[in-house]
One Martini backbone bead per residue (centre of mass of N, CA, C, O) as a GRO file, in nm:
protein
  382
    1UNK     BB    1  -9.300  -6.587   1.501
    2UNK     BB    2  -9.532  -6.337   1.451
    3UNK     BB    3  -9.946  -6.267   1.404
    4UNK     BB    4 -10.141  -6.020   1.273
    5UNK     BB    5 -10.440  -6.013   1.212
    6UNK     BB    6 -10.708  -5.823   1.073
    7UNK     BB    7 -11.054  -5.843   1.117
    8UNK     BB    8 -11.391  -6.019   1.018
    9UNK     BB    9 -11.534  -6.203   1.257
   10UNK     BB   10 -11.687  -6.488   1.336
   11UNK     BB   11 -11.783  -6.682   1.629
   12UNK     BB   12 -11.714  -6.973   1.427
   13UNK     BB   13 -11.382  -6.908   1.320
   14UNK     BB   14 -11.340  -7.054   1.603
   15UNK     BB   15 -11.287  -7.197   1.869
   16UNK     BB   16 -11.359  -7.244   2.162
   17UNK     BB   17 -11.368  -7.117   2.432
   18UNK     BB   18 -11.150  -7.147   2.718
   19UNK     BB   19 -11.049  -6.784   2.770
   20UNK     BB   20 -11.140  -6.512   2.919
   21UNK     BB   21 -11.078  -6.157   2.913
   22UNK     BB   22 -11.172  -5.814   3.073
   23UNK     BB   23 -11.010  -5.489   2.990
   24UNK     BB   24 -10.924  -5.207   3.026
   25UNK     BB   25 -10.690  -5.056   2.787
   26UNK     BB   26 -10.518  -4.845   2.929
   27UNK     BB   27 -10.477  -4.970   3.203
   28UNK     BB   28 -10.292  -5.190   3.047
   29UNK     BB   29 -10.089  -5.035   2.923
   30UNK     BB   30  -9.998  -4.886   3.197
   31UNK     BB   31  -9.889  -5.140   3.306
   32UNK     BB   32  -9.705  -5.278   2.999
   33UNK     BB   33  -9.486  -5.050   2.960
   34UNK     BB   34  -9.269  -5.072   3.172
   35UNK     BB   35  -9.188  -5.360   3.048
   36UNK     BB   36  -9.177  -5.377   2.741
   37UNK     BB   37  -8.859  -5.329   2.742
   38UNK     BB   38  -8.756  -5.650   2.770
   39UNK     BB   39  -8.868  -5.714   2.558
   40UNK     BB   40  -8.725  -5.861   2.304
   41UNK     BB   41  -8.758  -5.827   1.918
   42UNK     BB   42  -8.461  -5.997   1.925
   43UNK     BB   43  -8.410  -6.322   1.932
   44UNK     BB   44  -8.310  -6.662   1.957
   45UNK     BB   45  -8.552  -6.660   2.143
   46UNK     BB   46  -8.872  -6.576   2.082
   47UNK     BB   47  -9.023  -6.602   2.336
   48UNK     BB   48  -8.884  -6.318   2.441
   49UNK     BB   49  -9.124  -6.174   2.288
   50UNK     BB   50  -9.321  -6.252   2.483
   51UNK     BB   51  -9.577  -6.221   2.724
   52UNK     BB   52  -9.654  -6.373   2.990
   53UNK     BB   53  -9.995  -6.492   3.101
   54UNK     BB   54 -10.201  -6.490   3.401
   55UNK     BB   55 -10.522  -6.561   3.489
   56UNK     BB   56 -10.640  -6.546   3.832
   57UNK     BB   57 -10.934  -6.483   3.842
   58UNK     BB   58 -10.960  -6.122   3.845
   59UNK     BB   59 -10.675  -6.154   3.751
   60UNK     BB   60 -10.324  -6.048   3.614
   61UNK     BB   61 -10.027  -6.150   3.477
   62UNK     BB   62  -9.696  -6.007   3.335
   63UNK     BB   63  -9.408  -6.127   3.181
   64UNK     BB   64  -9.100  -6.047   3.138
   65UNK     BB   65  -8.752  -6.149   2.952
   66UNK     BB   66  -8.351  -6.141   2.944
   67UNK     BB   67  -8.245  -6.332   3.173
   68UNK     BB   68  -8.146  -6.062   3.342
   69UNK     BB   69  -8.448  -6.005   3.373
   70UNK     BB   70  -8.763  -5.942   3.566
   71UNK     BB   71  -9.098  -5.847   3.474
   72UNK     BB   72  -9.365  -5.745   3.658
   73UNK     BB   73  -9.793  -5.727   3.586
   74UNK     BB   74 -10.047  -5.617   3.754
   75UNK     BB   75 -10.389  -5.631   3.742
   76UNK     BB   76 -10.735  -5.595   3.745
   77UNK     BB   77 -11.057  -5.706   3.619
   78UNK     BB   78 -11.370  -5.693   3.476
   79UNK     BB   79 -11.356  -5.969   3.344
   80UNK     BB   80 -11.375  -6.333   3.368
   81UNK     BB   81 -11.277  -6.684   3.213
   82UNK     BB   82 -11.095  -6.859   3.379
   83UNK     BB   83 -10.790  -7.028   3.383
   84UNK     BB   84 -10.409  -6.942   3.282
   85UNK     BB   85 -10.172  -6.959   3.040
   86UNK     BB   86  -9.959  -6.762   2.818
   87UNK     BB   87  -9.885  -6.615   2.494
   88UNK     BB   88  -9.776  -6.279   2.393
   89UNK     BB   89  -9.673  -6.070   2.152
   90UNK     BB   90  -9.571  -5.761   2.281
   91UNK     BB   91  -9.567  -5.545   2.037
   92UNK     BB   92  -9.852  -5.622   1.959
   93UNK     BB   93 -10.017  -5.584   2.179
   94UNK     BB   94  -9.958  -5.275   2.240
   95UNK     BB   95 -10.075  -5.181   1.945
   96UNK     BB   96 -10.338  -5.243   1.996
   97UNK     BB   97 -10.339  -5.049   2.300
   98UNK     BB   98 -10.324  -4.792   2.159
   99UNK     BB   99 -10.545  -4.814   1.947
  100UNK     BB  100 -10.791  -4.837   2.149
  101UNK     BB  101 -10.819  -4.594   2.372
  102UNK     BB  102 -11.135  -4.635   2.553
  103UNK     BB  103 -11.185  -4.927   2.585
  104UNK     BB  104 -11.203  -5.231   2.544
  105UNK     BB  105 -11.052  -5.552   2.574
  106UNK     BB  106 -11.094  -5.915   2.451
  107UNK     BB  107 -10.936  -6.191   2.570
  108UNK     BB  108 -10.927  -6.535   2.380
  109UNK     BB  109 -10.828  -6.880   2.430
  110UNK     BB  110 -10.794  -7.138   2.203
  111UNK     BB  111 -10.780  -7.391   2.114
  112UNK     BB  112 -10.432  -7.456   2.025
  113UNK     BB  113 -10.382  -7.131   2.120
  114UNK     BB  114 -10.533  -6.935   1.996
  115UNK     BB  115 -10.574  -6.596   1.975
  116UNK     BB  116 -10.791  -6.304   2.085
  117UNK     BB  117 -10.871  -5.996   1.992
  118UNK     BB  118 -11.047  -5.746   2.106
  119UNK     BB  119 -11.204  -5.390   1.973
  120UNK     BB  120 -11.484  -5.427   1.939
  121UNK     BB  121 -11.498  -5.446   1.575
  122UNK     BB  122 -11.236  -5.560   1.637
  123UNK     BB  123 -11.002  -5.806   1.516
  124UNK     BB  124 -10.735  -6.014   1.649
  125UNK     BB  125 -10.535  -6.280   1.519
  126UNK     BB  126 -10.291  -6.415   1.728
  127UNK     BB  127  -9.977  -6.562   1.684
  128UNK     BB  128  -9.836  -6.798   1.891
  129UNK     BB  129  -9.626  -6.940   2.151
  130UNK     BB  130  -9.576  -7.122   2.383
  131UNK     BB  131  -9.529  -7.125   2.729
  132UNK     BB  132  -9.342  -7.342   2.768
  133UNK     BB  133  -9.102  -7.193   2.656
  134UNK     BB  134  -9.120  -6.986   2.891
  135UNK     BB  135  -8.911  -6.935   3.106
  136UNK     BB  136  -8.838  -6.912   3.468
  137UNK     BB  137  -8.940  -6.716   3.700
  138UNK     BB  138  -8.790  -6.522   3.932
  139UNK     BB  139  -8.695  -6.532   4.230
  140UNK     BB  140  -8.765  -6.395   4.496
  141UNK     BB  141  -8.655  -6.133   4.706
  142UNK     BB  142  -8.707  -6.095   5.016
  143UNK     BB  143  -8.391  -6.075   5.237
  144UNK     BB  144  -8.374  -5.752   5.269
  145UNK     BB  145  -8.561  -5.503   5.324
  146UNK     BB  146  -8.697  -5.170   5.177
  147UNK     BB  147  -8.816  -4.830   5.213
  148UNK     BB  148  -8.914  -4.606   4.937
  149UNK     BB  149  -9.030  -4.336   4.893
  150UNK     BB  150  -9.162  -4.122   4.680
  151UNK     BB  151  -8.913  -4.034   4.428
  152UNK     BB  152  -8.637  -4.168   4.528
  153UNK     BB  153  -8.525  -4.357   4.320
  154UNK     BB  154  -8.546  -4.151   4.073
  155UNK     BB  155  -8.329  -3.969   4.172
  156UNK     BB  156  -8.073  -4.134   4.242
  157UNK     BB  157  -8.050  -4.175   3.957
  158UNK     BB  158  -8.089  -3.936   3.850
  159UNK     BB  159  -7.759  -3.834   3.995
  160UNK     BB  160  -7.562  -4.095   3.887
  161UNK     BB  161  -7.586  -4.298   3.617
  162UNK     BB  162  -7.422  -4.090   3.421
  163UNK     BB  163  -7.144  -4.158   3.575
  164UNK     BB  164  -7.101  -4.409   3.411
  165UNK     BB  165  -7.020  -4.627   3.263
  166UNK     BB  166  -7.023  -4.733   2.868
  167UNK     BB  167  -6.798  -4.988   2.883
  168UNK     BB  168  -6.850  -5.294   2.961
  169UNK     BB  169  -6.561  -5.390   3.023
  170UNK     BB  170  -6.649  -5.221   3.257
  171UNK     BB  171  -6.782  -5.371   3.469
  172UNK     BB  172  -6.836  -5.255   3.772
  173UNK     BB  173  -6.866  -4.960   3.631
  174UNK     BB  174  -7.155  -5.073   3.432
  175UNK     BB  175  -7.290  -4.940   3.712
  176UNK     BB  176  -7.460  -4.922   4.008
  177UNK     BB  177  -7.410  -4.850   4.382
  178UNK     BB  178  -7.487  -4.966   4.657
  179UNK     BB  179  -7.545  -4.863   4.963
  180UNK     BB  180  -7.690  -5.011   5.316
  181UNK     BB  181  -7.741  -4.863   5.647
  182UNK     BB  182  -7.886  -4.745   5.879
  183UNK     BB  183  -8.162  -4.615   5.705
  184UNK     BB  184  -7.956  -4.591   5.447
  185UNK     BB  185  -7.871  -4.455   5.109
  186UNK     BB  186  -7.577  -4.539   4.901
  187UNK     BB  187  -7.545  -4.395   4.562
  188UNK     BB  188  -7.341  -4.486   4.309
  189UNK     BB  189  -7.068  -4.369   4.020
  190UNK     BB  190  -6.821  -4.449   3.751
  191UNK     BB  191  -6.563  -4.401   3.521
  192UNK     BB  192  -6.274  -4.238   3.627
  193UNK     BB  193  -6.333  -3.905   3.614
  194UNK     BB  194  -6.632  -3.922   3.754
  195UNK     BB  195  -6.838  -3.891   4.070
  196UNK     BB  196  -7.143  -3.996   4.215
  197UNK     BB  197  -7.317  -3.901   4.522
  198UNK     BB  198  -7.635  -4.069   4.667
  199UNK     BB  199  -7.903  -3.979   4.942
  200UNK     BB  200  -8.109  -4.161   5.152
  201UNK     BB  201  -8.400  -4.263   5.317
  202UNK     BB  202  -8.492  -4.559   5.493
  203UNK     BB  203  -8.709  -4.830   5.551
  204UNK     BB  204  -8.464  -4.954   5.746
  205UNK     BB  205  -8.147  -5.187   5.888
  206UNK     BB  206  -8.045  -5.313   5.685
  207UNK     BB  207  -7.773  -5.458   5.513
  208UNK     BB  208  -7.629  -5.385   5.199
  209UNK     BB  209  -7.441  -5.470   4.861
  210UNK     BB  210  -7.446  -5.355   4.536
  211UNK     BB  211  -7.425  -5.419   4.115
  212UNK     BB  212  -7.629  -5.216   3.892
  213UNK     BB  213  -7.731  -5.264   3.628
  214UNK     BB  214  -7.803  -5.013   3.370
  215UNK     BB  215  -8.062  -5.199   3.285
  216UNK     BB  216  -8.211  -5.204   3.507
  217UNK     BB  217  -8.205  -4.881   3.587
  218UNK     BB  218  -8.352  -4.801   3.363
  219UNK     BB  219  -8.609  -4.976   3.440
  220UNK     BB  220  -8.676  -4.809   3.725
  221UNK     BB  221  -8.779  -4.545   3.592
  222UNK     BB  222  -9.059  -4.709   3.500
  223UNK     BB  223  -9.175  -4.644   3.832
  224UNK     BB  224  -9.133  -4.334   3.864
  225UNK     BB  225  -9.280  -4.229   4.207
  226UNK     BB  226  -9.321  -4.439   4.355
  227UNK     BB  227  -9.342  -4.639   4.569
  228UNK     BB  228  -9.063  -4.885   4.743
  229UNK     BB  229  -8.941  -5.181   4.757
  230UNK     BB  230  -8.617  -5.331   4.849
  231UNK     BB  231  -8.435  -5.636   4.775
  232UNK     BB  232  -8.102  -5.782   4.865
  233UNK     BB  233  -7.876  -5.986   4.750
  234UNK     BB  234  -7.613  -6.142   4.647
  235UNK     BB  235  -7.720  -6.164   4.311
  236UNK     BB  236  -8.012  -5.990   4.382
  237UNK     BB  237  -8.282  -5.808   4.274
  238UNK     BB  238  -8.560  -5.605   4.429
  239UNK     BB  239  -8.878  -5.413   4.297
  240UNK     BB  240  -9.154  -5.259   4.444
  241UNK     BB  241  -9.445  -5.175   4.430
  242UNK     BB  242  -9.710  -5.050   4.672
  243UNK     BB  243  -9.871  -5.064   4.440
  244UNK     BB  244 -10.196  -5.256   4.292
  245UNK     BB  245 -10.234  -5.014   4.102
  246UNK     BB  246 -10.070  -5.150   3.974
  247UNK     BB  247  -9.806  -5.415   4.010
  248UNK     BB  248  -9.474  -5.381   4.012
  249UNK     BB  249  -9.189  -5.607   3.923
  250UNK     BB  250  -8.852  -5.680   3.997
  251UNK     BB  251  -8.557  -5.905   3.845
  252UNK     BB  252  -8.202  -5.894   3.931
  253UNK     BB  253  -7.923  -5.916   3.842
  254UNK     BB  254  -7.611  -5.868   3.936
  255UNK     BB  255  -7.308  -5.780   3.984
  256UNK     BB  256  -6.969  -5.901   3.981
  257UNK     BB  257  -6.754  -5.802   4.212
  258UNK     BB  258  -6.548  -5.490   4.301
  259UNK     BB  259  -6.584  -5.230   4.403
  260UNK     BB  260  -6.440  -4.939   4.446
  261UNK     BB  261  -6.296  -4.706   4.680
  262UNK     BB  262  -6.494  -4.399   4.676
  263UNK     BB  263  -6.395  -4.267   4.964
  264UNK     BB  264  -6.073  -4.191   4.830
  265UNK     BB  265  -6.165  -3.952   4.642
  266UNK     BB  266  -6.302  -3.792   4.835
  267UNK     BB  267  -6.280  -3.476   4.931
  268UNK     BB  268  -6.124  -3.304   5.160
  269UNK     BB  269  -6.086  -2.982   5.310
  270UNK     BB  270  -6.103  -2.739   5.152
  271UNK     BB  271  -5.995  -2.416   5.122
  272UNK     BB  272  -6.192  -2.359   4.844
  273UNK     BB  273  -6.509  -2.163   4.806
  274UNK     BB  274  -6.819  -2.202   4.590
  275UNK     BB  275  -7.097  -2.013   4.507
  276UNK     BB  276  -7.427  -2.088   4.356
  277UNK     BB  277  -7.637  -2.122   4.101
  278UNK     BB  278  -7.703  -2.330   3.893
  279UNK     BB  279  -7.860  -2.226   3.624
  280UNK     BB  280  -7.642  -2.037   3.581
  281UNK     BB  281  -7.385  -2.215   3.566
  282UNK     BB  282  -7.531  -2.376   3.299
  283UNK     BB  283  -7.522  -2.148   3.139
  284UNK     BB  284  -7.242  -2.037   3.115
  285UNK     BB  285  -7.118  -2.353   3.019
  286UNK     BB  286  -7.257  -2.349   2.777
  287UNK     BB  287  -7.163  -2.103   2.634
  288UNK     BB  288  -6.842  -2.189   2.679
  289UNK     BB  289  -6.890  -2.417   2.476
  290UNK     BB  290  -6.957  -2.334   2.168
  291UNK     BB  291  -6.623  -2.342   2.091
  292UNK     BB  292  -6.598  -2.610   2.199
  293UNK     BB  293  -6.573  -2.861   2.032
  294UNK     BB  294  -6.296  -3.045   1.993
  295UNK     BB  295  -6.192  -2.983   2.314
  296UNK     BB  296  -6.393  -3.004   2.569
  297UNK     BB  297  -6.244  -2.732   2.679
  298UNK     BB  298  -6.226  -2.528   3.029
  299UNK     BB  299  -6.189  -2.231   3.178
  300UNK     BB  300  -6.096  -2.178   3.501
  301UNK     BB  301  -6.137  -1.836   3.710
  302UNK     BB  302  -6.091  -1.797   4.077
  303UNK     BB  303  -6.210  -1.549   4.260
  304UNK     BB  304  -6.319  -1.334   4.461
  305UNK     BB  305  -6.669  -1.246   4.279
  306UNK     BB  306  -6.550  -1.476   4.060
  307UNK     BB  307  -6.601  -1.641   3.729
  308UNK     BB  308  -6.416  -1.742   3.468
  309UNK     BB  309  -6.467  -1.863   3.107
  310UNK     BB  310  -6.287  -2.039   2.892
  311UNK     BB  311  -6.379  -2.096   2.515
  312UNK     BB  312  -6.187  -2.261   2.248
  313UNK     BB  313  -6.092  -2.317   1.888
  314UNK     BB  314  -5.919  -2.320   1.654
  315UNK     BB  315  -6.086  -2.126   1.384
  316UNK     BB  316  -6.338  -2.013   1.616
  317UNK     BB  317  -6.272  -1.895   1.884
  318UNK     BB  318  -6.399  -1.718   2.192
  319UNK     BB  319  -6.473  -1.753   2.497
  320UNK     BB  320  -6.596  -1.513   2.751
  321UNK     BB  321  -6.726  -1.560   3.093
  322UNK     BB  322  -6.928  -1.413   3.331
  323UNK     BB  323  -6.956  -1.487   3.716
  324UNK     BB  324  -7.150  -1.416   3.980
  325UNK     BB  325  -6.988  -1.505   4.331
  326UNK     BB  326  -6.897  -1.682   4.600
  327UNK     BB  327  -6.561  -1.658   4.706
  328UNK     BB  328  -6.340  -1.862   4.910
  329UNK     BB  329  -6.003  -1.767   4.849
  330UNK     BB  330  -5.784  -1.814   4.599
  331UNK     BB  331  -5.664  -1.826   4.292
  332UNK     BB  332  -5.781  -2.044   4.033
  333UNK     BB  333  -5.654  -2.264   3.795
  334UNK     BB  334  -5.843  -2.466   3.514
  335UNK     BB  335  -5.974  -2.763   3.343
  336UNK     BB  336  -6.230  -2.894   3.201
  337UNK     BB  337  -6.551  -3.063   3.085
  338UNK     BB  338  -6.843  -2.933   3.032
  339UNK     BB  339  -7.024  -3.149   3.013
  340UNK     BB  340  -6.962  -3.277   3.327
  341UNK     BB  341  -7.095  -3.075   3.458
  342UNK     BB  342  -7.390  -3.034   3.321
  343UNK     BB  343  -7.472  -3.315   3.395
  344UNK     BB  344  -7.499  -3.246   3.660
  345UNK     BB  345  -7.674  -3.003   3.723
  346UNK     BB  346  -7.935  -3.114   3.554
  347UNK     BB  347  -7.976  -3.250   3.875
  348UNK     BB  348  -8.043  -3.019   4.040
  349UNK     BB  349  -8.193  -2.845   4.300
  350UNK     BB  350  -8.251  -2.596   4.494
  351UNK     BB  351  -7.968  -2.568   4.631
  352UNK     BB  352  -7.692  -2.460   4.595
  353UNK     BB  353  -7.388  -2.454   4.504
  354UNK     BB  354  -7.066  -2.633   4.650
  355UNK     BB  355  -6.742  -2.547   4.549
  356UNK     BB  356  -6.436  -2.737   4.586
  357UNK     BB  357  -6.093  -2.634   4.591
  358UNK     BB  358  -5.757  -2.628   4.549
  359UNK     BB  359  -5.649  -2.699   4.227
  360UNK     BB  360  -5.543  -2.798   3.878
  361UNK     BB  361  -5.508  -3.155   3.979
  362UNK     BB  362  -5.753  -3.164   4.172
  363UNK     BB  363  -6.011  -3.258   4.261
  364UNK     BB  364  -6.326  -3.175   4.262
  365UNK     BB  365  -6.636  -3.038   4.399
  366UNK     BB  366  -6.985  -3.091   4.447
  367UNK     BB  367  -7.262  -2.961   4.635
  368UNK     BB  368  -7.587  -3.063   4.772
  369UNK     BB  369  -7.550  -3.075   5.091
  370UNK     BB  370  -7.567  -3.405   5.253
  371UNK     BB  371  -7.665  -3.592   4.964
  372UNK     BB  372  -7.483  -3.450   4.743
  373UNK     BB  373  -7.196  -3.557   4.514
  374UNK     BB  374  -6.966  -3.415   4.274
  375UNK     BB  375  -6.667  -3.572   4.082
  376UNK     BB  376  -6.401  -3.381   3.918
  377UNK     BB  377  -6.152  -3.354   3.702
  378UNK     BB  378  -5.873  -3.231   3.562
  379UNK     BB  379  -5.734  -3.100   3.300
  380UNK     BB  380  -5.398  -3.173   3.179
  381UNK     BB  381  -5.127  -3.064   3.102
  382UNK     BB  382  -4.807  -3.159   2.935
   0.00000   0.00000   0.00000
């Protein structure tokens, strides 16, 4: 357990300093954000919830883990003395530099190891526990490595990760999968219900597939927009950001297990064919579903001109919505999860949908252009 006093100290109430580092509380905040939430605020292992600080010359580096994954936030200091590692409680950490607001902040170590936070005349005794306790930090993953631009990490999993399974117990299924090959990258999701597969490239020749826990997918969204390079091995995965200010890097466990083969599940040559707007589509179907709390099932009726989408529950009443598109082919009567959809929709881009079906119990795809594609099952009567 960690302690935070705030209070008014004199400066030699402390032992004297032997490490020092002085640096803008914002910039050091938005460093440490993106890693703070790995470590765990309660774990068996207390050392846990603190990170690991090193600091060398004039820069910093902060570590957290909880043991399957590891990331680091490297940043320049405005002034240091002294160099060396401890341990600082994240949470603790944290909310000093929430309030700290666009001050300085300057870290303390002093003999025994008792921390000193200041900003300005605020002063934070804060008790740690050894860094000797902290684990030892995963090694990195060098080859083959691969760069993405900018935006294009955050797109790939926001358009896939939504559709995997949330049942650990299905376990290859409990994460996204990659494959790279010949300068491209394909991330796929499934739950075995529906499933999502988004394509970009990417600068790198080198080939590799891996199974990315959901909880790791989740933290490389904490690292925004940035262009990040990306290295895969047989059980870790790294990506860092090509930015240096500040620097952030992460490694984690992959998933073992063999991926499902979802080549086999996505549809060829449908012969009919709905075009629409995304945004149009997804407030119909959010209409159409407004009725149908219990049963989550809408009906779609496909016809030359247009789409009827009709929903509702026994004693709630019906809906029935018309939508006018674009359509070749027979007329299709089917039922789905409106759920299904809309969490697809809602990561649609620019170009509209192509909507392709066959019948009433083969799998639907919705696509757009040729980077991403969305297949979802449809609901069969008994």
């Amino acid at each position: 357990m960690s302690t935070v006093t705030r209070k008014e100290v004199s400066s030699t109430t402390l032992k004297p300093k032997t490490l020092r580092f002085v640096a803008k509380a914002k910039d050091f905040l938005n460093a440490l954000l993106p890693i703070g939430s790995v470590a765990p605020s309660r774990s068996p292992r207390p050392i846990l919830s603190h990170f690991k600080i090193t600091v060398a010359g004039k820069g910093v580096e902060a570590c957290a883990t909880d043991l399957d994954m590891w990331v680091t936030a490297g940043m320049e200091l405005a002034d240091s003395t002294g160099e060396g590692m401890f341990a600082l409680p994240a949470e603790a950490f944290l909310q000093i530099l929430k309030e700290a607001g666009d001050g300085e902040v300057s870290v303390s170590v002093r003999e025994g190891g008792a921390v000193l936070v200041e900003v300005g005349k605020d002063r934070y005794e804060v008790s740690c526990l050894s860094s000797d306790e902290f684990p030892p930090c995963a090694e990195r993953v060098e080859e083959p490595r691969w760069t993405l631009a900018g935006g294009t990490l955050p797109a790939l999993l926001r358009r896939t990760a939504f559709a995997a399974a949330r049942e650990r117990t299905r376990y290859t299924l409990y994460g996204v999968y990659w494959h790279v090959e010949d300068g491209r990258v394909e991330v796929v999701a499934t739950d075995g219900r529906r499933l999502a597969l988004a394509r970009a490239n990417v600068k790198g020749a080198h080939k590799a597939t891996g199974i990315l826990p959901l909880r790791t997918v989740s933290q490389m969204g904490q690292f925004g927009d940035q262009a990040v390079t990306l290295a895969m091995g047989e059980r870790a995965v790294e990506v860092r950001t090509v930015a240096t200010r500040p620097a952030h890097t992460l490694v984690s466990r992959l998933l073992e297990g063999q991926y499902p083969n979802y080549q086999s599940v996505i549809p060829k040559d449908y012969p009919n064919v709905a075009t629409a707007s995304a945004p149009e589509l997804l407030a119909a179907f959010r209409r159409a579903a407004l009725l149908s709390q219990e049963s989550r099932a809408v009906r779609l009726v496909f016809r030359k001109g247009g789409l009827t989408l009709t929903g509702g529950d026994p004693g709630r009443g019906q809906a029935k919505i018309e939508v006018d598109l674009d359509y070749k082919g027979t007329e299709v009567d089917l039922r789905l999860n409106p759920d299904f959809i809309m969490e697809g929709l809602k990561t649609w881009g620019d170009q509209p949908v192509r909507w392709e079906i066959r019948d009433a119990v083969s799998p639907c795809v919705l696509k757009e252009g040729d980077d991403y594609l969305y297949v979802v099952l449809p609901i069969t009567l008994e």
